[in-house]
Biopython code that builds the backbone (N, CA, C, O; Angstrom):
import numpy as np
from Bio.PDB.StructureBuilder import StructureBuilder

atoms = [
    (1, "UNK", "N", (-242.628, -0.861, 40.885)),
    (1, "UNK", "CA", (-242.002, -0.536, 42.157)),
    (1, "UNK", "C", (-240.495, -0.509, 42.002)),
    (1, "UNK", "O", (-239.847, -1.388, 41.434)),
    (2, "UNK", "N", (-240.039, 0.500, 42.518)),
    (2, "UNK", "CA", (-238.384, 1.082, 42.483)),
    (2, "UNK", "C", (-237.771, 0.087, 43.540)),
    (2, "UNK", "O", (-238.364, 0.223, 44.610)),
    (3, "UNK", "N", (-236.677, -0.969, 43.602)),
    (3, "UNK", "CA", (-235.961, -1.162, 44.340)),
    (3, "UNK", "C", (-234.684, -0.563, 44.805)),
    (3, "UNK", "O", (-233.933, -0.290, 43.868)),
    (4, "UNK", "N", (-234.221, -0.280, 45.990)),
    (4, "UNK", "CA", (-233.764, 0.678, 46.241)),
    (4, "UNK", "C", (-232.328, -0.407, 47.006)),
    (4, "UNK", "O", (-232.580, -1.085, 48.002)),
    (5, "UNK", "N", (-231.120, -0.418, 46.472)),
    (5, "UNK", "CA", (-230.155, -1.145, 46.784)),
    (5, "UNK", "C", (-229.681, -0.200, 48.041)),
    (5, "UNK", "O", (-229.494, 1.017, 48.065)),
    (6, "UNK", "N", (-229.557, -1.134, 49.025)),
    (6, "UNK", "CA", (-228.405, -0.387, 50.209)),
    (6, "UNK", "C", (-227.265, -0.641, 50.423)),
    (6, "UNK", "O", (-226.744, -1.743, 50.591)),
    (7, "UNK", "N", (-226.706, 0.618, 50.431)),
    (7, "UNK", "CA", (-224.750, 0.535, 50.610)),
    (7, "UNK", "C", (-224.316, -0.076, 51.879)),
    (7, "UNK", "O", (-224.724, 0.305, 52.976)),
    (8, "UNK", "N", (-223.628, -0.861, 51.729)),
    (8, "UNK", "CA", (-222.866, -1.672, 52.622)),
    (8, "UNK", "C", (-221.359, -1.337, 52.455)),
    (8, "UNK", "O", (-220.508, -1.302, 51.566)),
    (9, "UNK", "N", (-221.499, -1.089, 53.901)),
    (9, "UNK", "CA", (-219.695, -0.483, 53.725)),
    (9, "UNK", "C", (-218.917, -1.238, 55.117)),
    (9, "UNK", "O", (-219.062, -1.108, 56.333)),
    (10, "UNK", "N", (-218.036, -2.077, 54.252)),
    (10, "UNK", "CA", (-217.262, -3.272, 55.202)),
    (10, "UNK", "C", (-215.822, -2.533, 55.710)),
    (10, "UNK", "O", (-214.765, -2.573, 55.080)),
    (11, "UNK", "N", (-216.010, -1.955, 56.805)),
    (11, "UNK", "CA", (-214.406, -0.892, 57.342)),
    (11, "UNK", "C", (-213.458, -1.926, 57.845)),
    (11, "UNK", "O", (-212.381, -1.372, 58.066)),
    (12, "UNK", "N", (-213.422, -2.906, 58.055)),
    (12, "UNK", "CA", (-212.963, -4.384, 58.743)),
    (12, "UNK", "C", (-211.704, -4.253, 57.643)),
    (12, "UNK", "O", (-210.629, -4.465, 58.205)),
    (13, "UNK", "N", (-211.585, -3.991, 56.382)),
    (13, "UNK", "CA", (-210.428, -4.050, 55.134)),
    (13, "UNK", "C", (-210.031, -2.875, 55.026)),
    (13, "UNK", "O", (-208.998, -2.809, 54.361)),
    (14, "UNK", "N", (-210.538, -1.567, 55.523)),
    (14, "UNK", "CA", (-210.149, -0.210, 55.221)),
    (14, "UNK", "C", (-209.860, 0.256, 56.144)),
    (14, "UNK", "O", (-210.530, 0.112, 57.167)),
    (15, "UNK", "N", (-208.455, 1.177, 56.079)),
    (15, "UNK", "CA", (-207.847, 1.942, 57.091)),
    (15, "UNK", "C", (-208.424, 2.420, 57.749)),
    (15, "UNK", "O", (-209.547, 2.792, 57.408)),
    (16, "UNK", "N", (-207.820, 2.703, 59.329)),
    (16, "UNK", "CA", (-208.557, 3.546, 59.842)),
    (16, "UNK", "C", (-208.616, 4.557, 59.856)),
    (16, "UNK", "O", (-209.712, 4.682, 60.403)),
    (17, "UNK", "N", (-208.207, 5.740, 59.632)),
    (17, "UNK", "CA", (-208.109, 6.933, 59.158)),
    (17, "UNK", "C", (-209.154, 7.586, 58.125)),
    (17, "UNK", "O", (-209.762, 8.652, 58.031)),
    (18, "UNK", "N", (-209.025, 6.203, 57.289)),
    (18, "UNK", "CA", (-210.238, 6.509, 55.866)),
    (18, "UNK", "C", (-211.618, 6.205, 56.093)),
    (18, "UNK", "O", (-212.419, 6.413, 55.182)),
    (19, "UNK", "N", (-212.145, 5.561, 57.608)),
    (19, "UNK", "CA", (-213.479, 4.636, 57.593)),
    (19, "UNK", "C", (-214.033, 5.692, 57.923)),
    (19, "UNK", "O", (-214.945, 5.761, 57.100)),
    (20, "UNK", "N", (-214.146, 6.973, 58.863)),
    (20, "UNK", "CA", (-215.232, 7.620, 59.239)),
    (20, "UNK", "C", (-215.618, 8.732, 58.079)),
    (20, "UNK", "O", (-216.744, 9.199, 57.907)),
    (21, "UNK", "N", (-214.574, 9.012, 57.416)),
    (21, "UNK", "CA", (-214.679, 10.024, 55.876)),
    (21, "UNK", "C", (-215.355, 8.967, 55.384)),
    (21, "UNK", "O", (-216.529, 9.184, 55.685)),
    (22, "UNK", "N", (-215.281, 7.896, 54.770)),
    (22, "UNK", "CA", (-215.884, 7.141, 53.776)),
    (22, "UNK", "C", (-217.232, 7.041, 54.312)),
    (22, "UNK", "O", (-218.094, 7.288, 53.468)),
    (23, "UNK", "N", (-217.827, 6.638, 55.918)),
    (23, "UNK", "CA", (-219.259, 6.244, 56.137)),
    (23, "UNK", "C", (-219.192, 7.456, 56.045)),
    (23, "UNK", "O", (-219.457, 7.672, 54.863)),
    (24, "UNK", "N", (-218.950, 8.686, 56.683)),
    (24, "UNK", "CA", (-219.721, 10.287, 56.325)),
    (24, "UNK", "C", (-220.131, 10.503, 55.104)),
    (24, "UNK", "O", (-221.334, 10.737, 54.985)),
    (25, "UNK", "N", (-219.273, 10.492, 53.849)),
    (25, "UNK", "CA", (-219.671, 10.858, 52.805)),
    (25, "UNK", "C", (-220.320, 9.936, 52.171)),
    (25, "UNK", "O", (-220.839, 10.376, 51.145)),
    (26, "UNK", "N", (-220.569, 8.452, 52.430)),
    (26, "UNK", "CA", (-221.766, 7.709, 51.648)),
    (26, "UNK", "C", (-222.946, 7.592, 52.504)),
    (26, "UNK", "O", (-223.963, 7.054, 52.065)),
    (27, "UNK", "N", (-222.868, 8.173, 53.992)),
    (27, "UNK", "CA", (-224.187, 8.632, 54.645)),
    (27, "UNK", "C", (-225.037, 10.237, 53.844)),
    (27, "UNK", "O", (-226.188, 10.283, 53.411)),
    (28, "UNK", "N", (-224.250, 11.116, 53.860)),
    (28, "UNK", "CA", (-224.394, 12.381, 52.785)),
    (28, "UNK", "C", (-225.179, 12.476, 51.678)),
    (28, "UNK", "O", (-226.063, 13.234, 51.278)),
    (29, "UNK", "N", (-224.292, 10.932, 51.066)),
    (29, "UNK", "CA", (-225.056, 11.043, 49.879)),
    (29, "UNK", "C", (-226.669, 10.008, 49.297)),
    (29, "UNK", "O", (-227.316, 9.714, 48.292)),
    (30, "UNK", "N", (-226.617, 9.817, 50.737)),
    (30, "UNK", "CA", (-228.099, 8.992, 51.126)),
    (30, "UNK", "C", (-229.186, 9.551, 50.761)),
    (30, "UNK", "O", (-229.053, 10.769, 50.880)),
    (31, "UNK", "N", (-230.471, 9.196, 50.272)),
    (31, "UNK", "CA", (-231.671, 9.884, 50.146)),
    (31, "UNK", "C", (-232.152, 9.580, 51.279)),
    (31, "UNK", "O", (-231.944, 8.483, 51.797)),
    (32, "UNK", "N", (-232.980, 10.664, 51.911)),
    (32, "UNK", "CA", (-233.792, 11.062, 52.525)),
    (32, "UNK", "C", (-234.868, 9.948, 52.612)),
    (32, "UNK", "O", (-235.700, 9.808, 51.716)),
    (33, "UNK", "N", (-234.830, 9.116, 53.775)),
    (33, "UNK", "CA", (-235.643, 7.584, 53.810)),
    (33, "UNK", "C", (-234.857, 6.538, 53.684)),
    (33, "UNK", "O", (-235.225, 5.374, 53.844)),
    (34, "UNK", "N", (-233.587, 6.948, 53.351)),
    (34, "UNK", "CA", (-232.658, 5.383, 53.152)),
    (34, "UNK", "C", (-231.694, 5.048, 54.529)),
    (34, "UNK", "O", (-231.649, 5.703, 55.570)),
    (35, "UNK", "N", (-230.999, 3.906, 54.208)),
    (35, "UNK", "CA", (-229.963, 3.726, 55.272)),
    (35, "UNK", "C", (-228.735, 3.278, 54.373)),
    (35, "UNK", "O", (-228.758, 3.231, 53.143)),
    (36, "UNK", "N", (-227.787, 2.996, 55.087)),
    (36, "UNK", "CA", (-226.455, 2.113, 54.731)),
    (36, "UNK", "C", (-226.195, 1.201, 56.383)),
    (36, "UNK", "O", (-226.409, 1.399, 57.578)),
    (37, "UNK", "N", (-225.549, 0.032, 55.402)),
    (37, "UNK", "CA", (-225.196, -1.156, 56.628)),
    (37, "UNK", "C", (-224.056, -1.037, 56.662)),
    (37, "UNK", "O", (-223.278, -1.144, 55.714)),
    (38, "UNK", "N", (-223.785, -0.769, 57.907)),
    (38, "UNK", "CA", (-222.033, -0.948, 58.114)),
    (38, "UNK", "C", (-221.573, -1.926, 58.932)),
    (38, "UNK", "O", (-222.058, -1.970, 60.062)),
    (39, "UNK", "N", (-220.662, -2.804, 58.592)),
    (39, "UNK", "CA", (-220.159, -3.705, 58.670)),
    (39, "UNK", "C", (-218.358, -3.342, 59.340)),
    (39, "UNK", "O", (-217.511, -2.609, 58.831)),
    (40, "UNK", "N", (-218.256, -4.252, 60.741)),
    (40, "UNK", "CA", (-217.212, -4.045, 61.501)),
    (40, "UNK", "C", (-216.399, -4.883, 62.480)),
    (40, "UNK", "O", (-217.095, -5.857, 62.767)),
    (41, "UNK", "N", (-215.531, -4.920, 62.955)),
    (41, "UNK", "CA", (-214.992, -6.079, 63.702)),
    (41, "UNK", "C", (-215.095, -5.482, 65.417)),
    (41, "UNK", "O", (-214.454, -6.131, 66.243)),
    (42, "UNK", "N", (-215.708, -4.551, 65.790)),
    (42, "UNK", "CA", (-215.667, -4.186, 66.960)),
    (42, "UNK", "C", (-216.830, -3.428, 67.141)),
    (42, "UNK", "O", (-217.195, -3.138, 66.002)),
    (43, "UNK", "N", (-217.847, -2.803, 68.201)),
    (43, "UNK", "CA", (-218.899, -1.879, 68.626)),
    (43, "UNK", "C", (-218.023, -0.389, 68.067)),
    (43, "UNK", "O", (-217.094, 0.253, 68.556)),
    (44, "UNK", "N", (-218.970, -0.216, 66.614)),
    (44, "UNK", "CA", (-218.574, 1.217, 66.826)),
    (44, "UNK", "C", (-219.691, 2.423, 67.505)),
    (44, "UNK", "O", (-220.636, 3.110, 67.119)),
    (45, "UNK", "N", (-218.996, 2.204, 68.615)),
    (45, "UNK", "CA", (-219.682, 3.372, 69.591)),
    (45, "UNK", "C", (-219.393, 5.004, 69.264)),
    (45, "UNK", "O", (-220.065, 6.026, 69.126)),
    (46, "UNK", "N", (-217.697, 4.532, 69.220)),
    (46, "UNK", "CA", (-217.124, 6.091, 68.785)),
    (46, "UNK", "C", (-217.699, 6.699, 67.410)),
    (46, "UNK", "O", (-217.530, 7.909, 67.259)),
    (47, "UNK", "N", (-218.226, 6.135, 66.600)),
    (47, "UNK", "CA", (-218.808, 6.600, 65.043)),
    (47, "UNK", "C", (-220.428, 7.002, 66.001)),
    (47, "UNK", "O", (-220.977, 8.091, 65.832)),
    (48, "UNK", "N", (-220.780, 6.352, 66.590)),
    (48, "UNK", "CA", (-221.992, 6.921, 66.966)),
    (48, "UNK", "C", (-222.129, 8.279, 67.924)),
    (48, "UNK", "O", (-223.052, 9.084, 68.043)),
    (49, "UNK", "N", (-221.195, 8.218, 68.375)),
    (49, "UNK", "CA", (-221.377, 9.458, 69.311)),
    (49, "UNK", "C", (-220.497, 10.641, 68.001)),
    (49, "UNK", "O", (-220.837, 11.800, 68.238)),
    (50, "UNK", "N", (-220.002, 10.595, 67.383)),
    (50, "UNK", "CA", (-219.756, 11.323, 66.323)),
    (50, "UNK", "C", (-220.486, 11.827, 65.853)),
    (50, "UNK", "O", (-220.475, 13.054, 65.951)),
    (51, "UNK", "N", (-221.759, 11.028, 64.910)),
    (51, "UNK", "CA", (-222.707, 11.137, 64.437)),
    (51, "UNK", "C", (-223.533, 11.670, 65.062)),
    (51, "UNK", "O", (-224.265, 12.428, 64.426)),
    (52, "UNK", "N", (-223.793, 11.512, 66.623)),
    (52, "UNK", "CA", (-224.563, 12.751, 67.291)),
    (52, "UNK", "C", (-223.792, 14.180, 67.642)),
    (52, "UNK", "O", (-224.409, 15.197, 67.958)),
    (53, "UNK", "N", (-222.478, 14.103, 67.546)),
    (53, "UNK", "CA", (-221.892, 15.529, 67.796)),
    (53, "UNK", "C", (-222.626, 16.210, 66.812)),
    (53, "UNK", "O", (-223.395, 17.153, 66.995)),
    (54, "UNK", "N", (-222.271, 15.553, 65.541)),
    (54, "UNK", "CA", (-222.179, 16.167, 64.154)),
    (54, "UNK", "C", (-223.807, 16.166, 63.259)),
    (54, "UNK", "O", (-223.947, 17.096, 62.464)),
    (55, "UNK", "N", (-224.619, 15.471, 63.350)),
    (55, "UNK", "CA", (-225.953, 14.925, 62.688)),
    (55, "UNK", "C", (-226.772, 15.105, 63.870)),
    (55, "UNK", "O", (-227.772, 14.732, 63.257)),
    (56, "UNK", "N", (-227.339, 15.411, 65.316)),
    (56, "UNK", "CA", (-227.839, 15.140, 66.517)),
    (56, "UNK", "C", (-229.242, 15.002, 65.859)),
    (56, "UNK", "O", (-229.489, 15.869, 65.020)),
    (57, "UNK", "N", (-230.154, 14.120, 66.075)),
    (57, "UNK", "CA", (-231.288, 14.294, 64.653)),
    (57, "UNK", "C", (-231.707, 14.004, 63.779)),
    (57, "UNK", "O", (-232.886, 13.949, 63.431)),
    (58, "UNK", "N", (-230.582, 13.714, 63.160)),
    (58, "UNK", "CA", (-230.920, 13.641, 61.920)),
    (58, "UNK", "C", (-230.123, 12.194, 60.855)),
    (58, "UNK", "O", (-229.571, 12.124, 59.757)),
    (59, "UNK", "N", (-230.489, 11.219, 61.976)),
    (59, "UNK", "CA", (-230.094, 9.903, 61.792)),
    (59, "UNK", "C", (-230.838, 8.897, 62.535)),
    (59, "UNK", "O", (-231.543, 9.133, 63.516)),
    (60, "UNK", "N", (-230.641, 7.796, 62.021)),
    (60, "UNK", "CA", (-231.518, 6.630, 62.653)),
    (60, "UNK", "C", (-230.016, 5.540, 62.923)),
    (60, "UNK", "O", (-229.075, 5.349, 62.152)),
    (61, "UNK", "N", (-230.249, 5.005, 64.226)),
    (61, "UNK", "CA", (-228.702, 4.438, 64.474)),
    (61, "UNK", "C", (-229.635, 2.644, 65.243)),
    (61, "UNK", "O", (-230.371, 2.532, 66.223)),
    (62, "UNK", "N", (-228.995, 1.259, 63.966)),
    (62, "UNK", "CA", (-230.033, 0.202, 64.640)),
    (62, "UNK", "C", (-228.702, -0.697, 64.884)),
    (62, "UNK", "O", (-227.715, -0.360, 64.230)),
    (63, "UNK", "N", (-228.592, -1.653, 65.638)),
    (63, "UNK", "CA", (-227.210, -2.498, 65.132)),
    (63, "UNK", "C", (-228.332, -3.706, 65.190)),
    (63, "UNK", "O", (-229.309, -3.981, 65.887)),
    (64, "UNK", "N", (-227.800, -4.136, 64.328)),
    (64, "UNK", "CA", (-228.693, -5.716, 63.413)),
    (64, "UNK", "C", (-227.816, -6.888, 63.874)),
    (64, "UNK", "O", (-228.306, -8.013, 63.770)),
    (65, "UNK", "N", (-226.551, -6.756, 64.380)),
    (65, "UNK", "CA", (-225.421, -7.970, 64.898)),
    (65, "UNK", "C", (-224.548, -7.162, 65.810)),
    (65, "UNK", "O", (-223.979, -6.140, 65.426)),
    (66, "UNK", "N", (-224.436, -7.733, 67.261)),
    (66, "UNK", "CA", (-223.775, -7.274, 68.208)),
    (66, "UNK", "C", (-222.687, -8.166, 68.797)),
    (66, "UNK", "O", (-222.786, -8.715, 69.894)),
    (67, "UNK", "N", (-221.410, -8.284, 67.794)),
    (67, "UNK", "CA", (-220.018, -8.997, 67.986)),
    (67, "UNK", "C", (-220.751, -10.603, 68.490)),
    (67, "UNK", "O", (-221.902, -10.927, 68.199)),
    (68, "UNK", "N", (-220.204, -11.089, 68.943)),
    (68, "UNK", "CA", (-218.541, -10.743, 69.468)),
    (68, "UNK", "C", (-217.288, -10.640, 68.196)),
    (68, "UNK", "O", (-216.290, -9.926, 68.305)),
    (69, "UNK", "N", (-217.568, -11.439, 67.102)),
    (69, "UNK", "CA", (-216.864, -10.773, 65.658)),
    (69, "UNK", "C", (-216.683, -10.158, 64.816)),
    (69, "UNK", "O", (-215.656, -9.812, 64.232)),
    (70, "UNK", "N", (-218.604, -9.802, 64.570)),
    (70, "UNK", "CA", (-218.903, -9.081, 63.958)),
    (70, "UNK", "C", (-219.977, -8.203, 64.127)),
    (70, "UNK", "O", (-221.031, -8.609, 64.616)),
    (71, "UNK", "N", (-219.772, -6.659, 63.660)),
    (71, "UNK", "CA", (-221.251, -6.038, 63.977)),
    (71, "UNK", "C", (-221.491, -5.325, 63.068)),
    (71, "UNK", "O", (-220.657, -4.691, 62.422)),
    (72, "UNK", "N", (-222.974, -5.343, 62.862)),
    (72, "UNK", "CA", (-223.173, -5.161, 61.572)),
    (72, "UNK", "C", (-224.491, -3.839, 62.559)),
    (72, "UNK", "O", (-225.237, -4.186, 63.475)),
    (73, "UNK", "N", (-224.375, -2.237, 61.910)),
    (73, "UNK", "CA", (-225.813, -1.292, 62.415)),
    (73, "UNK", "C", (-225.902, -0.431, 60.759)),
    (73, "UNK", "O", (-225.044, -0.100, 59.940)),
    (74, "UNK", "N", (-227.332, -0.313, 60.819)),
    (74, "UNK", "CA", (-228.223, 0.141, 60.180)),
    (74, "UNK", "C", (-228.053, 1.258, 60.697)),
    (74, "UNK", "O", (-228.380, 1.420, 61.872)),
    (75, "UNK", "N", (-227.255, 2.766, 59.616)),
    (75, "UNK", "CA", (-227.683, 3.523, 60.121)),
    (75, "UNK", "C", (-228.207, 4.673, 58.730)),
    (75, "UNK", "O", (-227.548, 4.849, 57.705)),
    (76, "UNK", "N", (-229.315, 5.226, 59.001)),
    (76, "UNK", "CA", (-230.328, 5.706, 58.155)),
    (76, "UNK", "C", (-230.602, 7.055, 58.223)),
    (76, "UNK", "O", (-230.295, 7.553, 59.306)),
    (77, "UNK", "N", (-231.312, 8.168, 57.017)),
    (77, "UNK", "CA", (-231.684, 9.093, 57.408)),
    (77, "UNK", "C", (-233.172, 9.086, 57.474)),
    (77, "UNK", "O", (-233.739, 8.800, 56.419)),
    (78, "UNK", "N", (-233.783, 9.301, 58.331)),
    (78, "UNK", "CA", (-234.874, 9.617, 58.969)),
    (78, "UNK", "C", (-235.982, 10.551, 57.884)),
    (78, "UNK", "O", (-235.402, 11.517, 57.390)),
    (79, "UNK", "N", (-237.254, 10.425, 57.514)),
    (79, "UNK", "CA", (-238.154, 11.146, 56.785)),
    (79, "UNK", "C", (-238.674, 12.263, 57.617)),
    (79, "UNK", "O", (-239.603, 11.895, 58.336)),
    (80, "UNK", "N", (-238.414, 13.283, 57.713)),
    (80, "UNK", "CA", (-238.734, 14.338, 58.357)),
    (80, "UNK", "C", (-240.326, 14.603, 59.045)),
    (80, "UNK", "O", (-241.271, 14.955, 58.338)),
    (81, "UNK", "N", (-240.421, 14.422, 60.217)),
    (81, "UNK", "CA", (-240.926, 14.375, 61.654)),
    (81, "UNK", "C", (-242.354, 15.322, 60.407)),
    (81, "UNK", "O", (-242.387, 16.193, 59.537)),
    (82, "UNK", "N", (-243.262, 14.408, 61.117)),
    (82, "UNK", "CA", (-244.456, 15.561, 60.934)),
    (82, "UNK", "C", (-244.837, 16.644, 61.772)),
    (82, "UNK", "O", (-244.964, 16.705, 62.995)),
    (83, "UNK", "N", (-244.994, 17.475, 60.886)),
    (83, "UNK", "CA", (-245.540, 18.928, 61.763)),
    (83, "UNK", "C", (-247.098, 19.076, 61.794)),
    (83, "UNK", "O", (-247.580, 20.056, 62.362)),
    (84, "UNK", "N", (-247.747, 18.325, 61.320)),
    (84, "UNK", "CA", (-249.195, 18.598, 61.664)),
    (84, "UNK", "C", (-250.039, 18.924, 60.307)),
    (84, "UNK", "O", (-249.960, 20.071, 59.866)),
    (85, "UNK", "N", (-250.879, 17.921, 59.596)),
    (85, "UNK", "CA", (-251.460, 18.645, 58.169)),
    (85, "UNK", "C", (-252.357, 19.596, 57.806)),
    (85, "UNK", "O", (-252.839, 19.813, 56.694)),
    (86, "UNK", "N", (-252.609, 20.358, 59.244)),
    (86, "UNK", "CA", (-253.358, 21.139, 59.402)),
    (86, "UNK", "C", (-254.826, 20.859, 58.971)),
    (86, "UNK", "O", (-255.530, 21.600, 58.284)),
    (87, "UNK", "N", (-255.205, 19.478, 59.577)),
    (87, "UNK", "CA", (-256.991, 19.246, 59.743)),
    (87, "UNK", "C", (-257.023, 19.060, 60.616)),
    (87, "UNK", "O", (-256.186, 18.721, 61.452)),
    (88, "UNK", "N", (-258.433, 19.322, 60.622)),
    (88, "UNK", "CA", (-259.534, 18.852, 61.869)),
    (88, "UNK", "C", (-259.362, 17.734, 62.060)),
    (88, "UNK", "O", (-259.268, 16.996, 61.080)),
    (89, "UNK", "N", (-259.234, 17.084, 63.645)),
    (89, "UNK", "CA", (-259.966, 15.636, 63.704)),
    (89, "UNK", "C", (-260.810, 15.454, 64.465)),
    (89, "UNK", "O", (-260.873, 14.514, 65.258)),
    (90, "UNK", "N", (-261.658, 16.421, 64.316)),
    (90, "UNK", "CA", (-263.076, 16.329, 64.665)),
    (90, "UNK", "C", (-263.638, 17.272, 65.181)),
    (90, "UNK", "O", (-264.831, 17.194, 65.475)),
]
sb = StructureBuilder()
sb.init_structure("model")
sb.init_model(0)
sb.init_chain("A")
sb.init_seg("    ")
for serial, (resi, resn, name, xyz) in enumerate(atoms, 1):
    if name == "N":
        sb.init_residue(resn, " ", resi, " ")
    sb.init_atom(name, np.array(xyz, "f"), 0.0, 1.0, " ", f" {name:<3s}", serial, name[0])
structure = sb.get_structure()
């Protein structure tokens, strides 16, 4: 069995300017079924409504710690929705 390490990305030490490029492009480079934990000193709401301008779909958005210091959300890409395997069930 493959263990599959998840990126944790702590923006709390990194500019702000650089945090939503950095979670975009290590969300990007996510496989298909994974997540990254992001780690923060405030509700990032504004990264979430981003992520639906930009991804609407095609993300999974959990927060695992809700402040008051720290918040920590799970956000993931999603295994693509079944369309139906085309059998009978009955």
């Amino acid at each position: 069995m493959t263990t599959v390490t998840q990126p944790v990305i702590d923006v709390r030490t990194i500019a702000p300017r650089e945090r939503h490029p950095l979670i975009f492009g290590t969300f990007d480079a996510l496989p298909i079924g994974q997540s990254l934990l992001l780690v923060n000193d405030h509700d990032p709401k504004p990264l979430y409504y981003q992520f639906q301008a930009e991804l609407n779909g095609q993300f999974d958005w959990e927060y695992l710690e809700s402040g008051p210091d720290v918040w920590q959300v799970r956000i993931g890409k999603p295994l693509p929705a079944a369309t139906g395997c085309g059998c009978n069930a009955g």
